[in-house]
C-alpha positions as CSV (number, residue, x, y, z in Angstrom):
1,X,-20.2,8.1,23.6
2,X,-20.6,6.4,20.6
3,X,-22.8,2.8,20.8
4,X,-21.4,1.6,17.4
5,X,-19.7,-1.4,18.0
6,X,-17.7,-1.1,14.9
7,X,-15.7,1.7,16.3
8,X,-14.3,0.0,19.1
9,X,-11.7,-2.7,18.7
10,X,-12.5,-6.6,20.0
11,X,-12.8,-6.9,23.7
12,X,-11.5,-9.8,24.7
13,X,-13.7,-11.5,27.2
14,X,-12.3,-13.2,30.4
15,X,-8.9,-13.1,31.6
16,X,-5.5,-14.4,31.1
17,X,-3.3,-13.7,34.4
18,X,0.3,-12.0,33.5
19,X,-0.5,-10.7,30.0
20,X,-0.8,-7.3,28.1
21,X,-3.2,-6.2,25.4
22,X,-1.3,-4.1,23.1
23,X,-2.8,-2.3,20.1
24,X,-0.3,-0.9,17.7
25,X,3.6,-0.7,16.7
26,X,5.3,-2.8,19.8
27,X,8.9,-2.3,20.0
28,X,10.7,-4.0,22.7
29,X,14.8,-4.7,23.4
30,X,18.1,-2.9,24.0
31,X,18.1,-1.5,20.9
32,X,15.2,0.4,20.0
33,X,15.2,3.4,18.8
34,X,12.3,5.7,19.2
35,X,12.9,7.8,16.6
36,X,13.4,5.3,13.9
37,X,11.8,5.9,10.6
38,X,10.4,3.6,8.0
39,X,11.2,4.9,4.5
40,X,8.8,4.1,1.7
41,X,9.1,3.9,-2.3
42,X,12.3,3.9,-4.3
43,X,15.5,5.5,-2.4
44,X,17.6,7.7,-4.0
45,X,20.7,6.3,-6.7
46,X,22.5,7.6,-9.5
47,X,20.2,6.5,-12.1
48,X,17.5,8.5,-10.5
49,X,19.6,11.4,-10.0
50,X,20.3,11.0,-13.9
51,X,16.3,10.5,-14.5
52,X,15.7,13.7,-12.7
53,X,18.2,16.0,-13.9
54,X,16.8,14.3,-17.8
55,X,13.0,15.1,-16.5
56,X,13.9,18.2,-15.3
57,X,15.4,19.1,-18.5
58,X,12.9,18.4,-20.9
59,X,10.2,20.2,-18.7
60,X,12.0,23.1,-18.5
61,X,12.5,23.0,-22.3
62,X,8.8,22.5,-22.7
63,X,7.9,25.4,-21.0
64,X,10.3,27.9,-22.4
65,X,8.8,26.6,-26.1
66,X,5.2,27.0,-24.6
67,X,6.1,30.8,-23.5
68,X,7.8,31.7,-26.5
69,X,4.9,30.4,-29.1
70,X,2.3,32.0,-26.6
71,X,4.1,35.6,-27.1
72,X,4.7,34.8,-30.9
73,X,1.5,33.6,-31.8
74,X,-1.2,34.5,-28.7
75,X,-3.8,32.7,-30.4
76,X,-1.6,29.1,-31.4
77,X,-3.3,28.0,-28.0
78,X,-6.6,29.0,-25.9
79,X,-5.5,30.7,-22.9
80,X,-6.8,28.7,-20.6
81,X,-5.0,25.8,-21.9
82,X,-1.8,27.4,-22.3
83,X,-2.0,28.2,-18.9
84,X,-3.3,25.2,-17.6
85,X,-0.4,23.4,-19.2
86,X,2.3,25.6,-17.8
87,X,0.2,25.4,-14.0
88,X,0.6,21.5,-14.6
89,X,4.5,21.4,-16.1
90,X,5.4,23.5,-12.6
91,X,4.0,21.3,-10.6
92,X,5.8,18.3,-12.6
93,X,9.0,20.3,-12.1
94,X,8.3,20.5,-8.4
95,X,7.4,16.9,-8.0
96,X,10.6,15.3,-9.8
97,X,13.4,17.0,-7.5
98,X,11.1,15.6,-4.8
99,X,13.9,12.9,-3.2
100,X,11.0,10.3,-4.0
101,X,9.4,11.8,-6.5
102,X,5.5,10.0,-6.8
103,X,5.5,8.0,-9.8
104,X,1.4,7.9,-10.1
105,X,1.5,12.2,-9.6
106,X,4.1,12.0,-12.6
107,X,2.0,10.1,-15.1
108,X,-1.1,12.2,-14.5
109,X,0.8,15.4,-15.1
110,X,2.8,14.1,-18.3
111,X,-0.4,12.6,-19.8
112,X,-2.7,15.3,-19.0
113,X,0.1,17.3,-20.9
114,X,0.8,15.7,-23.6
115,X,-3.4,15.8,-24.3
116,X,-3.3,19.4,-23.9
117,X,-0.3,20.7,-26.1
118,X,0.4,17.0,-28.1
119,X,-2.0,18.2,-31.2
120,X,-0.1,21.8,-31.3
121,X,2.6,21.4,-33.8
122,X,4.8,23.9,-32.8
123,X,5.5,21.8,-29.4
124,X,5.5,18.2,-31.2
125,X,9.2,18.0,-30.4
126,X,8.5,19.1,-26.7
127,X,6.2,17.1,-26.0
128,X,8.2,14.1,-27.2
129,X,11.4,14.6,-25.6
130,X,9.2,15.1,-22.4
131,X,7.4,11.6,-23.1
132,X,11.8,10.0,-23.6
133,X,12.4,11.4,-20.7
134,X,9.7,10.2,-18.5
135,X,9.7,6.5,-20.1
136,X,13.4,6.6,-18.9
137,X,12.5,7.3,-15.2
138,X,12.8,4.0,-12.8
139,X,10.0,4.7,-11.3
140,X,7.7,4.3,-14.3
């Protein structure tokens, strides 16, 4: 049994006749329902539907110019790079058709990127209309 004091919540010395001590979500009344759900972050609309589909898009795009200048020209890009950039770009893909895609996950992915394949000027365009895309997302 741990002796830590700081793991336990306050005891509450004494008494109080007729009363509870309740730690936690309380729900009380007719109409509670147990298996209510609290939704965090934006819910779905239109214009997010539209953001997606644009995101979607552009990283699809992306990757398809990435594979093609990687079979033109094998050494445009250092492997690893390359294929740390296409890892990164699937994972982006994945994480906008999320139905609340994670704004914070999206950034890191778009910047890290744009630093890997923004100086390679065979994806400049790419890059770019990955970047519009992204600055039109609402949850940016």
């Amino acid at each position: 049994m741990p002796t830590d004091p700081a793991q336990y919540p306050p005891f509450l010395h004494g008494g109080v006749s007729n009363s509870n001590l309740n730690w936690g979500v309380q729900a009380h009344g007719h109409d509670v329902n147990a298996s209510q759900t609290n939704t965090y972050g934006q819910q779905p609309t239109p214009e997010l539907a539209t953001a997606q589909a644009a995101l979607t898009e552009a990283i699809e795009a992306l990757r398809t110019e990435l594979a093609s200048l990687r079979a033109q020209f094998p050494q445009a890009i250092p492997a690893g790079e390359a294929e740390y950039a296409d890892a990164v770009l699937a994972e982006l893909e994945t994480d906008v058709t999320d139905p609340q895609p994670r704004p914070h996950a999206l950034r890191r992915g778009i910047d890290a990127v744009t630093s890997t394949l923004g100086s390679i000027g065979q994806l400049a365009a790419g890059v770019a209309a990955l970047r519009t895309a992204y600055e039109g997302f609402p949850l940016s």
